[in-house]
C-alpha positions, 0 to 999 in steps of 0.5 A: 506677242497680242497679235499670236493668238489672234492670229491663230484663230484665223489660222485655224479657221483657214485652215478648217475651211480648206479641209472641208473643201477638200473633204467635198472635192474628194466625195465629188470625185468619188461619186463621179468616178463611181458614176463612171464605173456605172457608165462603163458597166453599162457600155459593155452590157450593151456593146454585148448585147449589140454584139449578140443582136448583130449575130443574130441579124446575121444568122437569120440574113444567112438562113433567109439566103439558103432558104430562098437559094432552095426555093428558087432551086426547086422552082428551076426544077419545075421549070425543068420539068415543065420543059421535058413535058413540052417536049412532047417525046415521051411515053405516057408513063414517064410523062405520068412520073414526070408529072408526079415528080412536079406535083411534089416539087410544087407542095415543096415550094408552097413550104418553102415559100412560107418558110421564105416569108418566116425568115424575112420577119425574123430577119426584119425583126433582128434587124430592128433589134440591132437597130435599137441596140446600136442606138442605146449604145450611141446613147451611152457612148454620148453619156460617158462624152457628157461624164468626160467633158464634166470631169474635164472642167471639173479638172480645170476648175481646180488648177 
């Protein structure tokens, strides 16, 4: 019966030490499940906007091909006309329409061609983009493998 009590208070002692520990195992997991859910939000934030930056690399990649598609088309059509005045068969006013007709096909691939150069810097600079994107993406994805290896040993620590 002398030794009850004094064993109570290494009982109640025990017993306060693991409750504190307990209640610090529980804010540790609640801050890094909170961490978690931000690295999550993060990562959807980005793959949405590598998503959007990925649509536009492919938007302008097609508007560059249809804008160089007609401009190459119109410099076959000088061609074409340069080739029906060589022939040397025509009369004088057809020659002077076909001349004409090549004179505007000439000022169109002057605007096409800067139009060609426009779309290749903003091809160029949506595919920068994308690039810096995906790279902040491959930064999160590194990030949430850190936060898994943690909490990994953080789980095998505890067993």
């Amino acid at each position: 019966m002398c030794q009850t009590p004094a064993k109570a208070p290494d009982t109640l002692l025990a017993l306060l030490t693991e409750v504190r520990q307990l209640r610090q195992d529980i804010e540790a997991v609640t801050l890094a499940s909170q961490r978690v859910q931000i690295a999550l939000y993060s990562l959807q934030m980005q793959d949405a906007a590598v998503a959007r930056a990925t649509r536009r690399a492919d938007d302008a990649r097609n508007k560059c091909a249809a804008t160089t598609a007609d401009r190459d088309h119109s410099t076959g059509e000088i061609q074409r006309l340069e080739t029906v005045l060589a022939s040397g068969t025509l009369p004088a006013d057809q020659v002077m329409e076909i001349r004409s007709d090549q004179a505007q096909v000439k000022s169109q691939v002057e605007l096409q061609t800067e139009a060609v150069q426009t779309c290749q810097a903003a091809e160029a600079d949506a595919a920068s983009q994308l690039r810096n994107d995906q790279a902040k993406l491959a930064d999160l994805h590194d990030r949430i493998e850190r936060l898994d290896k943690t909490l990994e040993k953080f789980g095998v620590a505890e067993k």
